[in-house]
PAVO-894918 format. One record per residue (C-alpha): residue in one letter; z, x, y. Coordinates in nm, 3 decimals. Layout:
  res       c3       c1       c2
    a        Z        X        Y
...
This chain:
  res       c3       c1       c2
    x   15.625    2.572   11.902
    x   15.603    2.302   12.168
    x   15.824    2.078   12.315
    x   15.797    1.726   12.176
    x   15.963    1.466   12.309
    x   15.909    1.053   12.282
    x   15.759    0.878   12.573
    x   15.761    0.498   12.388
    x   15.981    0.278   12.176
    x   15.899   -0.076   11.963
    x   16.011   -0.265   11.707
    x   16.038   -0.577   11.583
    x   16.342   -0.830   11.506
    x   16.437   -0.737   11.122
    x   16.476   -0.997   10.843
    x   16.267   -1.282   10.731
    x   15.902   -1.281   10.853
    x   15.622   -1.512   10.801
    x   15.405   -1.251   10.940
    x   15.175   -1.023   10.716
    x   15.288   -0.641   10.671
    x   14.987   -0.489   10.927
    x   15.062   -0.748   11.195
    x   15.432   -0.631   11.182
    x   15.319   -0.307   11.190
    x   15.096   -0.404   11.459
    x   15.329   -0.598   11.650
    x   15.582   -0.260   11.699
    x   15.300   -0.018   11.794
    x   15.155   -0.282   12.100
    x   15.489   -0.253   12.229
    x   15.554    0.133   12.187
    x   15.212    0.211   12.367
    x   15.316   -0.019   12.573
    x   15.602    0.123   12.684
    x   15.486    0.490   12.664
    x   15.192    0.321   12.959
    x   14.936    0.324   12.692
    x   14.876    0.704   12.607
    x   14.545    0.796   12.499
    x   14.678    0.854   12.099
    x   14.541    1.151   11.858
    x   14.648    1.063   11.541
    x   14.856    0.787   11.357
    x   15.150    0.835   11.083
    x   15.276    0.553   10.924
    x   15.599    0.520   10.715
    x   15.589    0.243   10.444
    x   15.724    0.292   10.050
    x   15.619   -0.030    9.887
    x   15.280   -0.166   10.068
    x   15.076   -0.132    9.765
    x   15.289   -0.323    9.545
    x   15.463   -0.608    9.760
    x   15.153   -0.610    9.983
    x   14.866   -0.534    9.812
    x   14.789   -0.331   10.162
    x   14.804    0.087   10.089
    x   14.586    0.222   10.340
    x   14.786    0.124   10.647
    x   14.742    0.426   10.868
    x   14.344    0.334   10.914
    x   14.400   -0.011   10.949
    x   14.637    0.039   11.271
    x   14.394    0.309   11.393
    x   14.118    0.027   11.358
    x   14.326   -0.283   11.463
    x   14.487   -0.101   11.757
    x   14.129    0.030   11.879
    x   14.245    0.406   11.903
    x   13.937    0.538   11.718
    x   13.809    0.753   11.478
    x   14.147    0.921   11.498
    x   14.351    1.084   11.220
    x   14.576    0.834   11.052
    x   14.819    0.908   10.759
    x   15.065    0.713   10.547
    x   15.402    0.876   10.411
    x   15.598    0.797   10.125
    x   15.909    0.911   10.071
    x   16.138    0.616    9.925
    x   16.378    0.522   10.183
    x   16.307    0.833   10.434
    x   15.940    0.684   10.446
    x   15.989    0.656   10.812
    x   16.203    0.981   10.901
    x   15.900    1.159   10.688
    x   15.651    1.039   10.872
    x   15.818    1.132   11.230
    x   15.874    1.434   11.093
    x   15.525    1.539   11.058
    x   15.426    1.368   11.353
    x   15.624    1.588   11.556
    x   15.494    1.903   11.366
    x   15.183    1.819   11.457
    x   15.241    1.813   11.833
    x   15.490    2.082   11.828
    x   15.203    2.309   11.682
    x   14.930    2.165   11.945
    x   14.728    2.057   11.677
    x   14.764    1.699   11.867
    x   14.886    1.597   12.179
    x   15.026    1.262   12.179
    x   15.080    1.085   11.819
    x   15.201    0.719   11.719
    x   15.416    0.681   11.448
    x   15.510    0.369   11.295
    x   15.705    0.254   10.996
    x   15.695   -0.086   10.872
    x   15.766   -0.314   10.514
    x   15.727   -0.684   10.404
    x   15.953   -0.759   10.129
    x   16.142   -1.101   10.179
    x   15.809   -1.297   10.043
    x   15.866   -1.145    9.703
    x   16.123   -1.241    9.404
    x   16.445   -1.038    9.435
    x   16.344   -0.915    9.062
    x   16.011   -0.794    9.212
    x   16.189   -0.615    9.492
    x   16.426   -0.451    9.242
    x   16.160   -0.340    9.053
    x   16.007   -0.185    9.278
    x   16.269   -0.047    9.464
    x   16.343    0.132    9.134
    x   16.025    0.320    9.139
    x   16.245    0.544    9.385
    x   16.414    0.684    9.080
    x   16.300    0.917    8.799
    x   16.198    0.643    8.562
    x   16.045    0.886    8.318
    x   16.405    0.967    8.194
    x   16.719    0.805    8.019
    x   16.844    0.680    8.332
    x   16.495    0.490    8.377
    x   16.515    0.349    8.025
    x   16.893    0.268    8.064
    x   16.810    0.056    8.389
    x   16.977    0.215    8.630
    x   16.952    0.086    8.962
    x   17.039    0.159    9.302
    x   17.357   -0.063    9.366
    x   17.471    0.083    8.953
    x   17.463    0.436    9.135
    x   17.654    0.339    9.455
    x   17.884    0.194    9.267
    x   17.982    0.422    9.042
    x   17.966    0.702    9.337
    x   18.220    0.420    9.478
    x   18.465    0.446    9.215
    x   18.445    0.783    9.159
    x   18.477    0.855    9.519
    x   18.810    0.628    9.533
    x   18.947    0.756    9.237
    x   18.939    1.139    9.371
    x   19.065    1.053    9.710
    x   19.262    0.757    9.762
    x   19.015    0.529    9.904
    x   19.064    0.182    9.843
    x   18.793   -0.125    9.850
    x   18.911   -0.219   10.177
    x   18.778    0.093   10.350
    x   18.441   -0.006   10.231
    x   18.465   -0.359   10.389
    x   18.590   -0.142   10.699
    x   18.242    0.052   10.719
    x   18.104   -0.318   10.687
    x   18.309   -0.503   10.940
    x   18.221   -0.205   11.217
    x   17.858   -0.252   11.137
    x   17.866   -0.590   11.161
    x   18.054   -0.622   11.488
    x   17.746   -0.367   11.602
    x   17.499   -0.585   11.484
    x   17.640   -0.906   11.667
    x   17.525   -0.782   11.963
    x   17.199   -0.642   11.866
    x   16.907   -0.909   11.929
    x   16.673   -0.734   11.655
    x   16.946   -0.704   11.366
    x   16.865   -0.960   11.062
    x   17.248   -1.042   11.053
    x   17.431   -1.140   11.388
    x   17.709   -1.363   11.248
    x   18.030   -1.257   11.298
    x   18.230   -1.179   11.005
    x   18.613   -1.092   10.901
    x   18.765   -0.850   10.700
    x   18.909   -1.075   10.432
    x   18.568   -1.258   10.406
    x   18.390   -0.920   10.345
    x   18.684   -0.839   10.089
    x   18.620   -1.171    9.917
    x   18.229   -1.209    9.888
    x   18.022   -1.216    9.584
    x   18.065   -0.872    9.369
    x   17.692   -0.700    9.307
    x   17.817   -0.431    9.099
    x   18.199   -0.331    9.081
    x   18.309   -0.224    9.348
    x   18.052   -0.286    9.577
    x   18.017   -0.647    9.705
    x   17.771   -0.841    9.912
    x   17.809   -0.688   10.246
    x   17.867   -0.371   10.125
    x   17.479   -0.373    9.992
    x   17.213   -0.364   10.260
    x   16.971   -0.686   10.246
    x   16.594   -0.712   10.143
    x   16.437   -0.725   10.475
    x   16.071   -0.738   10.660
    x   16.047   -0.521   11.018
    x   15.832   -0.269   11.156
    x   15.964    0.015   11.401
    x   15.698    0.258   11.578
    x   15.787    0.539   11.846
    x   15.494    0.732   12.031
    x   15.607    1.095   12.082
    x   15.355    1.356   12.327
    x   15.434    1.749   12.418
    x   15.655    1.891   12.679
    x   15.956    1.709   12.829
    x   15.865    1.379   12.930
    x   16.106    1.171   12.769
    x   16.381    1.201   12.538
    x   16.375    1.531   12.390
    x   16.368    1.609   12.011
    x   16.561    1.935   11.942
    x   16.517    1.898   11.582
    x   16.328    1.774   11.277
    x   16.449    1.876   10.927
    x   16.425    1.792   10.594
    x   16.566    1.855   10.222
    x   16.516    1.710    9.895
    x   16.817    1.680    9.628
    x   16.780    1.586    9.211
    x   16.652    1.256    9.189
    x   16.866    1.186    8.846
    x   17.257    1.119    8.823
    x   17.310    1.337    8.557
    x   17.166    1.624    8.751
    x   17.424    1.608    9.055
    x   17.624    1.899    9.088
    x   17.902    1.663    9.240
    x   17.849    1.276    9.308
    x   18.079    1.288    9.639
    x   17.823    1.566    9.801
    x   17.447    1.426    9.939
    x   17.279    1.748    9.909
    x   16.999    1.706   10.064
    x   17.201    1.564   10.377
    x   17.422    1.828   10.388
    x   17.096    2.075   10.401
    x   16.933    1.901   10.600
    x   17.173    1.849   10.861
    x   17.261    2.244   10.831
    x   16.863    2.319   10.929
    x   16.903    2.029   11.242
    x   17.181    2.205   11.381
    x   17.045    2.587   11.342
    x   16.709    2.409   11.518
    x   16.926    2.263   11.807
    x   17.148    2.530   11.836
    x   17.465    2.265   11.827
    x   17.738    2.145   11.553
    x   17.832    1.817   11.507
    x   18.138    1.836   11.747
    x   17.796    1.796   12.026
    x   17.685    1.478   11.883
    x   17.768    1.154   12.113
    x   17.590    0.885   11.864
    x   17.482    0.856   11.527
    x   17.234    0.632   11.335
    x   17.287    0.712   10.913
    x   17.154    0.604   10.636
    x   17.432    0.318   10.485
    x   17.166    0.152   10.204
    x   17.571    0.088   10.089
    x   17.897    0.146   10.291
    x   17.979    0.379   10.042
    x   17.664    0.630   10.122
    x   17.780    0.571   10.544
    x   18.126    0.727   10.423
    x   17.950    1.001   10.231
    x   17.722    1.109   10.516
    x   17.974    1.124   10.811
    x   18.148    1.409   10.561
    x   17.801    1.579   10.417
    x   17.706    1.590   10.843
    x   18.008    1.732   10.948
    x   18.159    1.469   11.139
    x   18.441    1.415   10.887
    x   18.608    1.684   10.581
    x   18.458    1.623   10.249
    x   18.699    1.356   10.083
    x   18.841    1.199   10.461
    x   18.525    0.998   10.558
    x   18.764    0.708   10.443
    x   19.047    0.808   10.638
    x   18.787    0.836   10.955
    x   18.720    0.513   10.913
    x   19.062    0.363   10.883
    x   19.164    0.510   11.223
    x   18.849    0.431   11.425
    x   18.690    0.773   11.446
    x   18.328    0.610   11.380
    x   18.400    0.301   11.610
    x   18.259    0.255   11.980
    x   18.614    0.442   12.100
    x   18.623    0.687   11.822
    x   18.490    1.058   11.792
    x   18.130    0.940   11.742
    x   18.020    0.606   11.693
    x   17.791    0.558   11.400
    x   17.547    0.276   11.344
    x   17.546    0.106   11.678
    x   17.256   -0.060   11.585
    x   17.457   -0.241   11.296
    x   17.330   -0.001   11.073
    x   17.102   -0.084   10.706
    x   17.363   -0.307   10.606
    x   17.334   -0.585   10.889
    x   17.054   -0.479   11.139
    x   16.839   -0.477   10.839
    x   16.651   -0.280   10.573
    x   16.302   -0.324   10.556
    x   16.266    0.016   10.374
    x   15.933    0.184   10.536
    x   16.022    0.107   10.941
    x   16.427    0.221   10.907
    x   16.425    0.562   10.977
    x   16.200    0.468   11.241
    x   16.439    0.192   11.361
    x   16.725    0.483   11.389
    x   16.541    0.680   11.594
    x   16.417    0.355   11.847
    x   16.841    0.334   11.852
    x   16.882    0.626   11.933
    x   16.613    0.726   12.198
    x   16.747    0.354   12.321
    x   17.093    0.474   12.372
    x   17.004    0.827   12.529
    x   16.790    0.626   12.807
    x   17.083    0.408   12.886
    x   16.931    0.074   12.751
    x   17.078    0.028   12.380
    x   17.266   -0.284   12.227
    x   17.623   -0.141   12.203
    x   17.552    0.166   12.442
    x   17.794    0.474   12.440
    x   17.860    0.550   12.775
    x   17.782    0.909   12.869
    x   17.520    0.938   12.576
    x   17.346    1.279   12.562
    x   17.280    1.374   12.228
    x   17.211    1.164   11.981
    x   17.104    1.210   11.559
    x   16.962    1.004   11.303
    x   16.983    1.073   10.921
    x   16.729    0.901   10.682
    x   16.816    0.896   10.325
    x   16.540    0.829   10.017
    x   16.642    0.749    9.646
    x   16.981    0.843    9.552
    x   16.919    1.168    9.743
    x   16.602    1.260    9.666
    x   16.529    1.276   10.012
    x   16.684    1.346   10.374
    x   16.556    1.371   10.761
    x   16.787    1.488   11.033
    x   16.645    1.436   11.359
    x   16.857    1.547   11.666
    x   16.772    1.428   12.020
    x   16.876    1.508   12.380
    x   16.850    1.245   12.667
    x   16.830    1.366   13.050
    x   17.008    1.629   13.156
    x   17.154    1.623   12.757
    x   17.157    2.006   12.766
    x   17.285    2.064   13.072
């Protein structure tokens, strides 16, 4: 296997878009190739969930390949719910690891704020088993969280307040981030107090409906920031086939393979990008990566561990629930974070940066990517 490492970086600002889902997509790519100094590309992967039924638009990776004049090229898109975009770096990098291309684009993108909320839940929901009780019950995402919420308070102590905390630190994040969808400052009692979605999850505690596209261009050898690992897992896609609601499984495996593939725990990790769709799933995957024990991702919270002063920062992007979740470009978006912090040039940069990870969730854990990068010098 080759070294892979990525040479280029775009995205656009997240949130409300009057722009169609391909010129988003476009938009992200110009300035990744751009900043890569216009590679000569050998294939294109594309991370996007719900094209085909928001957009009407399902074969995206040709398009770019066609609008972006890179030729007769390979082009792909990946599906994989909410890890769409992890997915799709994921066999990107396979592909130039193995030499079976050089230099690849990868680009995840969605255009969702155009729709009715109903329509977005709907198909949103498709992310789920629907050919089973839960389906027919109407189970949706925010239902699960939430009841993973209560559960998860009622076993350790938690209160509310620590998921307004996961909130408020994302937020503050986000302030300073000129891409994120939400940049107002907010407080902890206004957090507290906003409109309940489904007990005991409230407004900020949900992440938004969002447009964005995110693309990185990645190329053999060590040119750039280095990827150590790519790994993935996949977990029961129904509730009622959890072995424990407080465990991600497919996080903790996947994590497990990232760290065996970098040869490093998570004591090595300087900054984080995870999935929080819902401040309760940020809490759950500090513990399931190893940054936290099972059952005291609360407590690390509470004392600052995740802040900008803490152990590790996570989310200095603002994370899903204020830079934005446009559901095909975020696990891109992680990794543009990161890459951005190990070269010294993100919103919120951690000084001393060297090794940074992003975790991409899909479904209620049907899904997870752990990618683990090293800037300059990050092994050393």
């Amino acid at each position: 296997m080759r070294a892979v490492s990525v040479i280029g970086v775009g995205m656009t600002p997240f949130g409300k878009h009057d722009a169609t889902i391909k010129s988003l997509a476009v938009a992200a790519c110009r300035e990744a190739l751009a900043d890569a100094g216009q590679p000569r590309i050998d294939a294109v992967y594309v991370g996007n969930f719900m094209g085909g039924q928001l957009a009407e638009q399902e074969i995206l990776g040709s398009m770019l390949a066609n609008e972006l004049g890179l030729g007769p090229i390979p082009a792909a898109k990946m599906e994989g719910a909410c890890a769409s975009g992890g997915i799709a770096f994921r066999q990107a990098y396979h592909m130039v690891a193995a030499g079976l291309c050089d230099t690849v684009l990868v680009v995840g993108v969605e255009k969702m704020t155009h729709a009715a909320t109903s329509q977005v839940t709907h198909a949103i929901n498709a992310a789920m088993d629907n050919d089973s009780n839960e389906g027919v019950s109407g189970l949706t995402f925010p239902g699960f969280f939430g009841v993973v919420a209560n559960r998860y308070m009622y076993e350790t102590g938690a209160e509310k307040k620590h998921l307004a905390m996961v909130a408020l630190k994302n937020r503050s994040y986000a302030v300073n981030n000129p891409k994120a969808q939400f940049r107002k400052p907010a407080t902890l009692d206004e957090i507290m107090q906003a409109r309940m979605v489904t007990d005991p999850l409230g407004l900020f505690d949900c992440s938004p409906i969002s447009d964005g596209a995110a693309a990185v261009v990645i190329t053999a050898g060590d040119k750039g920031v280095n990827v150590l690992a790519s790994a993935q897992a996949s977990g029961p896609p129904l509730m009622q086939e959890i072995p424990d609601l407080l465990r991600i499984g497919a996080i903790e495996e996947a994590g497990q393979q990232a760290y065996e593939q970098a040869g490093l725990g998570p004591e090595d990790v300087d900054v984080v990008e995870i999935h929080d769709c819902f401040s309760m799933t940020e809490i759950l995957a500090t513990e399931a990566l190893g940054f936290c024990a099972k059952g005291t991702g609360w407590q690390a919270v509470e004392q600052g561990l995740t802040g900008h002063n803490g152990k590790v920062p996570v989310n200095t992007s603002g994370g899903l629930l204020s830079r934005g979740h446009p559901i095909g470009a975020t696990g891109l978006s992680q990794i543009v974070q990161i890459v951005s912090q190990l070269r010294g040039s993100a919103p919120n940069q951690v000084e001393r940066a060297r090794i940074g990870l992003a975790q991409n969730l899909g479904g209620t854990g049907a899904f997870a990517t752990v990618h683990i990068f090293a800037g300059k010098g990050g092994l050393a």
